[in-house]
C-alpha positions as CSV (number, residue, x, y, z in Angstrom):
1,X,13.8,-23.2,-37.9
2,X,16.1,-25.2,-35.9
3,X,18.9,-22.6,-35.6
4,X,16.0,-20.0,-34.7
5,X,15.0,-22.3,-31.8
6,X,19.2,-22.9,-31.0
7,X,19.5,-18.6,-31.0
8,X,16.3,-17.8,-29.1
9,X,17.3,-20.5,-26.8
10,X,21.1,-18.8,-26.4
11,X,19.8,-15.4,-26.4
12,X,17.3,-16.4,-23.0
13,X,20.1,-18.1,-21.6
14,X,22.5,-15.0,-21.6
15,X,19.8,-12.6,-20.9
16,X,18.6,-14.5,-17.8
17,X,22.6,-14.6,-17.0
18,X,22.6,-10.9,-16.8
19,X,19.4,-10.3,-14.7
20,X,20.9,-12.9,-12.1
21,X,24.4,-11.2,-12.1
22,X,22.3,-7.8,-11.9
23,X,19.8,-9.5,-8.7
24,X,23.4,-10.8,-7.4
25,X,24.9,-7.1,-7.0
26,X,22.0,-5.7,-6.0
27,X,22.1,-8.7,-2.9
28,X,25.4,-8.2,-2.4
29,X,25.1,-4.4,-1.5
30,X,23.0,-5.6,1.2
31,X,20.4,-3.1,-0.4
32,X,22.6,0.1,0.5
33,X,21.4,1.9,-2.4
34,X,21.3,5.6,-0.8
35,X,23.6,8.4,-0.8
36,X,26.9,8.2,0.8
37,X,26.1,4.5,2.1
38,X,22.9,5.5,3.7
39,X,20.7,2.4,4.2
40,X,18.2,3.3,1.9
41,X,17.2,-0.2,0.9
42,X,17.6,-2.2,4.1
43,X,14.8,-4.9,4.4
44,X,14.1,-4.2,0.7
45,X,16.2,-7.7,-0.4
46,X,13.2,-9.5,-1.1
47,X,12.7,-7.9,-4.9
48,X,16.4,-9.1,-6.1
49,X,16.1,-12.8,-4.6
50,X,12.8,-13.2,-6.3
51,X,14.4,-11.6,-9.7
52,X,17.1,-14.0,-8.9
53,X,14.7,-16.9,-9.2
54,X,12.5,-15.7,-11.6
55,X,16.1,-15.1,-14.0
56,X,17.0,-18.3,-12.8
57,X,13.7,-20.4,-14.3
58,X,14.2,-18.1,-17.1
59,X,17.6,-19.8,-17.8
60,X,16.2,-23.0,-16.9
61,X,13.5,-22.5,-19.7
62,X,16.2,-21.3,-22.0
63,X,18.6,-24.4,-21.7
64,X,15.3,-26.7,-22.4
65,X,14.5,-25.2,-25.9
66,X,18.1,-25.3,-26.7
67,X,18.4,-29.1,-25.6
68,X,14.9,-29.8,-26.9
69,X,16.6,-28.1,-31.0
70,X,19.9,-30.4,-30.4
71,X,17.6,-33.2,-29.6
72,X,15.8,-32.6,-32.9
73,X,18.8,-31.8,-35.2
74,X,19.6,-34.7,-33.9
75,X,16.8,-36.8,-34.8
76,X,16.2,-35.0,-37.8
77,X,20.3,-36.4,-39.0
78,X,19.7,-40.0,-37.8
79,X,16.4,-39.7,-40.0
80,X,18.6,-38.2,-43.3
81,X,21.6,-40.3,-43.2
């Protein structure tokens, strides 16, 4: 159950990795998403800085259940030895 919680808990953190790297590019192209360069997205950076965050808690949830499964392995080895 344990290594469930540790993989479920990885699996967030590298998914939320990708949707911020994702956010990132689509921030860095200043939203210039158009043919040939056109500025078809100008003003429209609002949707990848609030996916940026929302990827961001997501990671931040994910690194809890993995510290929350060490934190029981843990307690569960003190209890067995």
């Amino acid at each position: 159950m344990i290594n469930n919680s540790l993989s479920v808990g990885v699996q967030g953190i590298q998914s939320g990795m990708a949707g911020i790297e994702n956010a990132a590019k689509k921030i860095a192209r200043g939203g210039v998403d158009g043919p040939q360069g056109t500025a078809a997205g100008v003003g429209n950076l609002a949707e990848p800085m609030i996916d940026m965050i929302l990827y961001e808690r997501s990671v931040e949830a994910s690194a809890q259940v993995v510290k929350t499964a060490d934190e029981t392995l843990g307690t569960l080895l003190d209890i067995r030895a």
